[in-house]
C-alpha positions as CSV (number, residue, x, y, z in Angstrom):
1,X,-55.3,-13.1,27.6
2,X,-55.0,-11.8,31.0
3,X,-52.7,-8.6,30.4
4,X,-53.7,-5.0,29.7
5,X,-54.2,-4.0,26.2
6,X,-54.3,-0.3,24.3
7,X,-58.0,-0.4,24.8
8,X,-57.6,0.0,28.6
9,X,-55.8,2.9,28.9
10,X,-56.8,6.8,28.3
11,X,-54.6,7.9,24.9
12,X,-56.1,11.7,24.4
13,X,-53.2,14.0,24.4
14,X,-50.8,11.6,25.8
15,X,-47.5,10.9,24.1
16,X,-48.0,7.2,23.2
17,X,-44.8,5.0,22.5
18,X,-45.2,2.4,20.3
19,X,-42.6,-0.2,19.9
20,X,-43.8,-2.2,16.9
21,X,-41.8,-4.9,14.9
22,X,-41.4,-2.8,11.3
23,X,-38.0,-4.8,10.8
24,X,-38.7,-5.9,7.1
25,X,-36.3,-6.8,4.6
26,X,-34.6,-4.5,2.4
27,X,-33.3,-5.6,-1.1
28,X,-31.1,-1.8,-2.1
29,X,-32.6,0.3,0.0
30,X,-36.4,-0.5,-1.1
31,X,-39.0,-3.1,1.1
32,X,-38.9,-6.2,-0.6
33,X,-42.5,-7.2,1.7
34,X,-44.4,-4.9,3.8
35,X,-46.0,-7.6,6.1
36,X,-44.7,-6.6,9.1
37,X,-46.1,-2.6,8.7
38,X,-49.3,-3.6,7.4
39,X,-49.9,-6.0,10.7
40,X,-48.9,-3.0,12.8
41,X,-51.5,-0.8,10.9
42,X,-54.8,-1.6,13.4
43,X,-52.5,-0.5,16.5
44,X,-51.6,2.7,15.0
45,X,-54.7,3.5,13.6
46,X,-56.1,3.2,17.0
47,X,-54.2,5.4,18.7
48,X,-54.6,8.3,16.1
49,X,-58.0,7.8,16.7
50,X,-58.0,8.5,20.1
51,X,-56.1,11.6,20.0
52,X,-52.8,10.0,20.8
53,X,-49.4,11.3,19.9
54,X,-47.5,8.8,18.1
55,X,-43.6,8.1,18.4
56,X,-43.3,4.8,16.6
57,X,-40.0,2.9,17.9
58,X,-38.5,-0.2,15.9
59,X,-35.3,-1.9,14.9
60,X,-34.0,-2.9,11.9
61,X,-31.6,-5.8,10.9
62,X,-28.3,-6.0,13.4
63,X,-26.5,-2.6,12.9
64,X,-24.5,-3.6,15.9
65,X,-24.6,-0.6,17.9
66,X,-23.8,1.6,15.0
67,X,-25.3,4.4,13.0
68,X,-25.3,2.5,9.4
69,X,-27.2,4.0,6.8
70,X,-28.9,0.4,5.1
71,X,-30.1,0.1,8.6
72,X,-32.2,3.3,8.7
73,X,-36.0,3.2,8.9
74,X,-36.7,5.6,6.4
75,X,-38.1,3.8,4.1
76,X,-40.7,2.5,6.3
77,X,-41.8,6.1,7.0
78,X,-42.0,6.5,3.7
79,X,-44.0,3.3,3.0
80,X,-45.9,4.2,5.9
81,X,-46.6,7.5,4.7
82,X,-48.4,6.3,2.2
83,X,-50.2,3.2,4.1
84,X,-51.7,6.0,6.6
85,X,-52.4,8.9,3.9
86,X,-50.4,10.9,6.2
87,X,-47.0,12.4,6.5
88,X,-45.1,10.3,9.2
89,X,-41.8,12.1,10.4
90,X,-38.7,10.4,10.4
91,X,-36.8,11.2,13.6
92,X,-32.9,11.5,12.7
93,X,-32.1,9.2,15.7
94,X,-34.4,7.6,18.6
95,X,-33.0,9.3,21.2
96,X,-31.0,12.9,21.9
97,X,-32.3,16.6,22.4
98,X,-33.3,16.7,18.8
99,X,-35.8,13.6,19.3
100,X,-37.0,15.2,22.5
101,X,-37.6,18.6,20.3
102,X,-39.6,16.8,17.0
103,X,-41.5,15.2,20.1
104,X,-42.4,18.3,21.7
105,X,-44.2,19.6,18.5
106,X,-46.5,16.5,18.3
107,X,-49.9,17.3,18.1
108,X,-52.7,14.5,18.3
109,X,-53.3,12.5,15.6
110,X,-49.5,13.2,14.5
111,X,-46.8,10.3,14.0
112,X,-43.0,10.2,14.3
113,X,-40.9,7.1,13.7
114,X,-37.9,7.1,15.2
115,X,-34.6,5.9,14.1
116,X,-33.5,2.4,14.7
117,X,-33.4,1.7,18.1
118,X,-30.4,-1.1,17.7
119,X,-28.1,2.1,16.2
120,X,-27.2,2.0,20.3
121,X,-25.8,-0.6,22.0
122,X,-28.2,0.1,25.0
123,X,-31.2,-1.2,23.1
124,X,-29.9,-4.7,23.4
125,X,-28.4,-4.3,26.7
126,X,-31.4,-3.0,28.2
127,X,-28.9,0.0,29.6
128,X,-31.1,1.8,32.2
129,X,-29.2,5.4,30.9
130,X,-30.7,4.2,27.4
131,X,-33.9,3.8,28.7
132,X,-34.1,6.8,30.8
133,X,-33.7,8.6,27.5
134,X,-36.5,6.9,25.7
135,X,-38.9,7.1,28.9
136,X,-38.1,11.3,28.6
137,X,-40.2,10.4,24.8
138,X,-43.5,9.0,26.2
139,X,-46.2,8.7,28.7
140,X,-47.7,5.7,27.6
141,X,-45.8,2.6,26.2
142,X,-47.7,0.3,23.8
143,X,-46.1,-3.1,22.9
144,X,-47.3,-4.3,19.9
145,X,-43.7,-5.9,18.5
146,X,-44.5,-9.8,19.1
147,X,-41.0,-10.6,17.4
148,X,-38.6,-9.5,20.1
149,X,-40.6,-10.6,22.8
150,X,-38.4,-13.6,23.4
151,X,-36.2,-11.0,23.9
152,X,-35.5,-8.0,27.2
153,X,-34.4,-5.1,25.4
154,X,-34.6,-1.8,26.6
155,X,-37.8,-0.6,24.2
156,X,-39.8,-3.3,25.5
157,X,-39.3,-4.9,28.9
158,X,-36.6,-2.0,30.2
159,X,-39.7,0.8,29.1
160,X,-42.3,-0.7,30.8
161,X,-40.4,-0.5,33.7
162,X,-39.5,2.9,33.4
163,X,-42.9,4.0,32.9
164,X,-44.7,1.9,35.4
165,X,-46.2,-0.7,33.4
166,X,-47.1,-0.9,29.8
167,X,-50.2,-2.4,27.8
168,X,-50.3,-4.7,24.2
169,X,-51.2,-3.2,20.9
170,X,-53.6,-5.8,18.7
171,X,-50.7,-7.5,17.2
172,X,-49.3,-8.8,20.3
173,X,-53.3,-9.6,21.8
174,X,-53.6,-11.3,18.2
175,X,-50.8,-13.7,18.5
176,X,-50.7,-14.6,22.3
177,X,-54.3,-16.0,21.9
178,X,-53.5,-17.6,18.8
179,X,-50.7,-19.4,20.6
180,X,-52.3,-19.6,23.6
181,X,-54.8,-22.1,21.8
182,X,-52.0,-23.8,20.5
183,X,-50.6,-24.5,24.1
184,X,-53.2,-24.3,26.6
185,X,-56.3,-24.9,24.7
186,X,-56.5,-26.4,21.6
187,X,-59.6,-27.9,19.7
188,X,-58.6,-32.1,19.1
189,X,-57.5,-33.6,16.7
190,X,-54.5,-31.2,17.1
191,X,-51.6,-31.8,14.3
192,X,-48.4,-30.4,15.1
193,X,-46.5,-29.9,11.1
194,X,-43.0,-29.5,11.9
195,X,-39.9,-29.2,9.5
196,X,-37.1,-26.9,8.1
197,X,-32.8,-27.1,9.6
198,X,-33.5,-25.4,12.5
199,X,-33.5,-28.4,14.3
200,X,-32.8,-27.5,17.9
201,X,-35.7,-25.4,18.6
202,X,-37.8,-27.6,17.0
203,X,-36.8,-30.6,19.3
204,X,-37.3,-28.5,22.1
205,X,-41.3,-27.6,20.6
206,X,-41.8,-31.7,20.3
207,X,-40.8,-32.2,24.2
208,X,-43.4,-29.7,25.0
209,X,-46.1,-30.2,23.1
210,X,-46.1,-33.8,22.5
211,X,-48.3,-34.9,25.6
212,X,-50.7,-32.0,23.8
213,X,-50.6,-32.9,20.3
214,X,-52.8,-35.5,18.7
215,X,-49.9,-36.3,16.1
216,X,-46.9,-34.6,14.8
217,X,-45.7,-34.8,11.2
218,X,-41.9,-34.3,10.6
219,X,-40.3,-32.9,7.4
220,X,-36.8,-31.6,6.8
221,X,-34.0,-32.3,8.8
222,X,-36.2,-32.2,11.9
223,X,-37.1,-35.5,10.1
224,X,-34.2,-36.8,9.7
225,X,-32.8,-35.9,13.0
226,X,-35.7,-38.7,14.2
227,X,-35.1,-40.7,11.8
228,X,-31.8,-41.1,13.0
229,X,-32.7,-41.2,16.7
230,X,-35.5,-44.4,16.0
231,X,-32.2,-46.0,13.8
232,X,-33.0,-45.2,9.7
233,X,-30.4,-44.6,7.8
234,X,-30.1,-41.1,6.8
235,X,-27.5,-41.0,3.5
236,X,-25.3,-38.5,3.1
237,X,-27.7,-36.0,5.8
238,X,-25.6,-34.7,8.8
239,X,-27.0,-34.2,12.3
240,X,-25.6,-32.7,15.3
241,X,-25.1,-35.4,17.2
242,X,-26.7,-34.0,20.5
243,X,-29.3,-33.1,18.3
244,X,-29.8,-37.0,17.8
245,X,-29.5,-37.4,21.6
246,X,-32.0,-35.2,22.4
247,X,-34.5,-36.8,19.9
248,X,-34.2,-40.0,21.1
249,X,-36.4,-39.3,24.2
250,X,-38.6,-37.7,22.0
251,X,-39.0,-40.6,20.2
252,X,-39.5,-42.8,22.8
253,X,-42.4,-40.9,24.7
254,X,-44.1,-41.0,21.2
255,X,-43.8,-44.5,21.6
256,X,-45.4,-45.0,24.6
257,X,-47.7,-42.6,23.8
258,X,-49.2,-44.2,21.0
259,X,-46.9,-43.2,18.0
260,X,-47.8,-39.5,17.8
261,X,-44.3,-38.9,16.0
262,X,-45.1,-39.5,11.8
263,X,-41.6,-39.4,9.5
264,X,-41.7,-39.9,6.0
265,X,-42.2,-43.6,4.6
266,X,-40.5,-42.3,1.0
267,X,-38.5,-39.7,-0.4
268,X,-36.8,-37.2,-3.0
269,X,-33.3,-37.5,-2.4
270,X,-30.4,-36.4,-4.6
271,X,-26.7,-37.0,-4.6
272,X,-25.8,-33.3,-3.9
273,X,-27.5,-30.3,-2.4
274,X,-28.3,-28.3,-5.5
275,X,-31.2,-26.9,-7.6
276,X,-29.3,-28.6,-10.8
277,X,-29.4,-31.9,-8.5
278,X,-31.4,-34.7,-10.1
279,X,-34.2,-36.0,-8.3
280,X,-34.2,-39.4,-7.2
281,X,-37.3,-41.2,-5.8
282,X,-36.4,-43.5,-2.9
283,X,-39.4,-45.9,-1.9
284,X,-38.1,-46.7,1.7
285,X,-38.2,-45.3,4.8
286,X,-34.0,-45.8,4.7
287,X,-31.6,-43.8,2.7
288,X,-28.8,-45.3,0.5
289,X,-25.8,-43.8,2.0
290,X,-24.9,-41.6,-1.6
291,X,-28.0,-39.6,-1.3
292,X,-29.5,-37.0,0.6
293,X,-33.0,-36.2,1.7
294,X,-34.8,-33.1,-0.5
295,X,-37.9,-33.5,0.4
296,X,-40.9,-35.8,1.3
297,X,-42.3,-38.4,-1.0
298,X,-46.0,-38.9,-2.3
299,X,-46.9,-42.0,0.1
300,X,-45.8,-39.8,2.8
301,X,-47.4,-36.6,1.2
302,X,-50.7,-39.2,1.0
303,X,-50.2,-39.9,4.6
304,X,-49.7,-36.3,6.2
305,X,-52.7,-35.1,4.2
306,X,-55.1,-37.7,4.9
307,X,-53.9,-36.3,9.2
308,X,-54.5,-32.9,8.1
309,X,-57.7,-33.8,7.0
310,X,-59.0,-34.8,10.1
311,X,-57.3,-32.1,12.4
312,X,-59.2,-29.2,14.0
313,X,-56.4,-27.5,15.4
314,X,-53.0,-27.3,12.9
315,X,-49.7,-25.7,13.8
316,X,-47.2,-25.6,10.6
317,X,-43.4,-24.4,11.0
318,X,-40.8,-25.3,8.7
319,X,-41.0,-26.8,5.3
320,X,-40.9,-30.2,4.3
321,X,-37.7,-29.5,2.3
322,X,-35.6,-27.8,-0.2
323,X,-39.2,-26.1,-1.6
324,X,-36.4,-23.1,-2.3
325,X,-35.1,-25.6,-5.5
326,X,-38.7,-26.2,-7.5
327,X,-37.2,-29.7,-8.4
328,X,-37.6,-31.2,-4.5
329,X,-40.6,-28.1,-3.7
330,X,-44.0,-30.7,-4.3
331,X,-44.2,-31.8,-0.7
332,X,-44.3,-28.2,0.8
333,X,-46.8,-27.5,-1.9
334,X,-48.7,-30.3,-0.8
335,X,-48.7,-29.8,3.0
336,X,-49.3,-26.0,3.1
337,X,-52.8,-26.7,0.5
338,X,-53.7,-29.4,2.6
339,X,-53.3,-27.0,5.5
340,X,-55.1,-24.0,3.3
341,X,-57.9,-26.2,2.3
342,X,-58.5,-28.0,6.3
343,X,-61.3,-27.2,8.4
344,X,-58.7,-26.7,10.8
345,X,-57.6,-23.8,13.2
346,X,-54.3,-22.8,11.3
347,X,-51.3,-21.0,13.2
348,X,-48.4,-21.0,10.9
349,X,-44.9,-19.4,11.9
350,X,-41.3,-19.1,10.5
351,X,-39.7,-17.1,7.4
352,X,-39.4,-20.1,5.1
353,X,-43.0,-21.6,6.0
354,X,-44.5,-17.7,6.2
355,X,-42.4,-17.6,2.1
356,X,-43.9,-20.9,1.0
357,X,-47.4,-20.0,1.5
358,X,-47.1,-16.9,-0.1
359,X,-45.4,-18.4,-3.3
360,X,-47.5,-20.4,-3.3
361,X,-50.8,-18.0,-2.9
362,X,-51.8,-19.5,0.0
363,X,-51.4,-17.1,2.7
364,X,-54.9,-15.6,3.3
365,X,-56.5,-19.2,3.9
366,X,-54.5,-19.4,6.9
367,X,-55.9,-18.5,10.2
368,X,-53.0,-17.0,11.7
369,X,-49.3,-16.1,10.5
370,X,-46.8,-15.1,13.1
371,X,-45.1,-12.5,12.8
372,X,-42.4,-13.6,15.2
373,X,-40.3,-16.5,14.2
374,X,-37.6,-16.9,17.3
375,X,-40.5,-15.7,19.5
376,X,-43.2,-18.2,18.5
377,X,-40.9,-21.1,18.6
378,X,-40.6,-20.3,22.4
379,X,-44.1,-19.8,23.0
380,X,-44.7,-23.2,21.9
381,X,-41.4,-24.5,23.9
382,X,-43.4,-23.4,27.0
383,X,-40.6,-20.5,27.7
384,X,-42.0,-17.4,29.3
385,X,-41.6,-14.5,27.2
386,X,-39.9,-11.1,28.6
387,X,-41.6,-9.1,26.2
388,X,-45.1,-10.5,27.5
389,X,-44.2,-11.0,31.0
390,X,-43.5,-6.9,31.1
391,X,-47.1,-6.1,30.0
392,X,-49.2,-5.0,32.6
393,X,-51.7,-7.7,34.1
394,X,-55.4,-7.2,34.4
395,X,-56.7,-6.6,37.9
């Protein structure tokens, strides 16, 4: 990784600004998983160990510009409190003469989160007033929030500006070489899982990637968008019709390329989307037009592991279907263990795929888990990142 990281820079007495990605979910005003802070944890270790004074900045959900109180951060300074053995103080807003005042008071080895940054409109805008009153916070910024990379808000991308440059916390080293690999330099075979509704991302991951990837195995609607583009029937399954467009090409480079693109041979369909559905096994590549598609089948689960099996390099986002309903779940089950139990490099990203592994108690055999969902995606598209591209280069 060619960019600057926190260990290049001098932290003792400086007032260090760390945007991280704390934005977990909250189910009544408690964390319902505290992946996201723990990840963060090595960054902000670091810096109170160098003496730095800490004023953590995150958002939280999509308050829209407004003060809402389910959108505060407190209870990740309270969770955080007790991650750190340490009191973390919870800044009534992110900007404003009182921030500037809590800040003043820092001492090293002190933290202070501050409010959600998205409570102001100029957050998303990247509104150089709104940034001029963070940069009056900090002397150092650290950018350690790899899920809003994709994105130039003013915490990240306007910041670094504002304070002539900015370096990456371990998170955000952590997952551009993991991704890097993925795109630049992976170890072959390279297996490229791919499923979930998100379809139009995904497409855009294949047309990348493809030319890279030893073989990629569909699941999910991604599936049947191909399916539809190489002429299956798909049942009662309904794809954006651009979406089938822009598969096609796709699906004809695989072709020429030696049939890299692998969609299921059988299925579990059902006759309604529901977890009360019952499952019916259809042997054929070809839907009957009164069913949908659930999930994958066993001859293709047989198929996609005996490719895993071989891989050294695996990248897994989306599931292979409904694994939400436990009547149409087997196929992700099977896919993320064969995945677990590979010799493979594993980079796995998304919310439903990052869910599955961990109902399924798989999460620690993987090599890497992104924490950035949107972001990842458009790593692997081949999109340059604002949120990266604002990090300071090595000389």
């Amino acid at each position: 990784m060619n960019k600057k990281t926190v260990r290049d820079v001098d932290l003792k007495g400086k007032r260090v600004l760390l945007r991280a990605d704390l934005n977990v979910p909250l189910v009544d005003g408690q964390i319902e998983d505290d992946t996201r802070i723990r990840e963060s944890l090595p960054t902000i270790k670091y810096v109170l160990s160098q003496g730095g004074r800490l004023i953590l900045m995150s958002h939280l959900g999509r308050p829209e510009g407004e003060k809402k109180p389910e959108f505060s951060l407190l209870p990740v300074a309270e969770r955080l409190s007790e991650l750190l053995g340490q009191e973390v103080t919870m800044a009534p807003d992110c900007v404003g003469p009182a921030v500037e005042a809590l800040v003043a008071k820092l001492v090293p080895g002190q933290v202070i989160l501050l409010e959600n940054t998205r409570f102001h409109n100029g957050e998303t805008e990247n509104d150089p007033g709104f940034v001029a009153r963070l940069a009056k916070l900090g002397d150092v910024l650290v950018n350690d929030a790899f899920g809003t990379a994709h994105r130039a808000h003013a915490s990240n991308v306007g910041l670094s500006r504002a304070l002539g440059g900015s370096v990456a916390g371990f998170l955000m080293e952590k997952e551009i070489d993991y991704l890097s690999r993925a795109t630049q330099r992976p170890e072959h075979p390279y297996i490229i899982v791919l499923g979930g509704a998100k379809v139009d991302t995904k497409i855009n991951v294949v047309d990348n990637l493809l030319k890279l990837a030893d073989g990629l195995l569909l699941g999910g609607l991604v599936a049947t968008t191909y399916l539809a583009a190489a002429g299956y029937r798909i049942g009662k399954d309904r794809i954006e019709p651009g979406w089938i467009e822009s598969a096609k090409k796709g699906w004809a480079d695989s072709q020429a390329q030696g049939d890299k693109i692998k969609l299921p041979v059988d299925r579990i369909a059902a006759g309604e989307f529901s977890d009360s559905a019952e499952p019916q096994y259809v042997p054929d590549i070809d839907l009957p037009a009164d069913l949908m598609g659930m999930d994958i089948g066993p001859k293709t689960v047989e198929l996609y592991q005996s490719i895993i099996a071989t891989a050294r390099t695996v990248v897994w986002n989306g599931p292979m279907g409904v694994f939400e309903f436990e009547k149409f779940s087997e196929g992700t089950k099977a896919i993320a263990r064969a995945i677990a139990d590979s010799q493979a490099v594993s980079i796995v990203g998304g919310g439903d795929t990052i869910a599955a592994l961990n109902k399924y108690g798989l999460a620690e055999k993987i090599d890497h888990i992104s924490t950035g969902g949107g972001a990842s995606l458009e790593f692997l598209e081949g999109k340059e990142l604002p949120g990266i591209a604002s990090i300071t280069d090595k000389e």
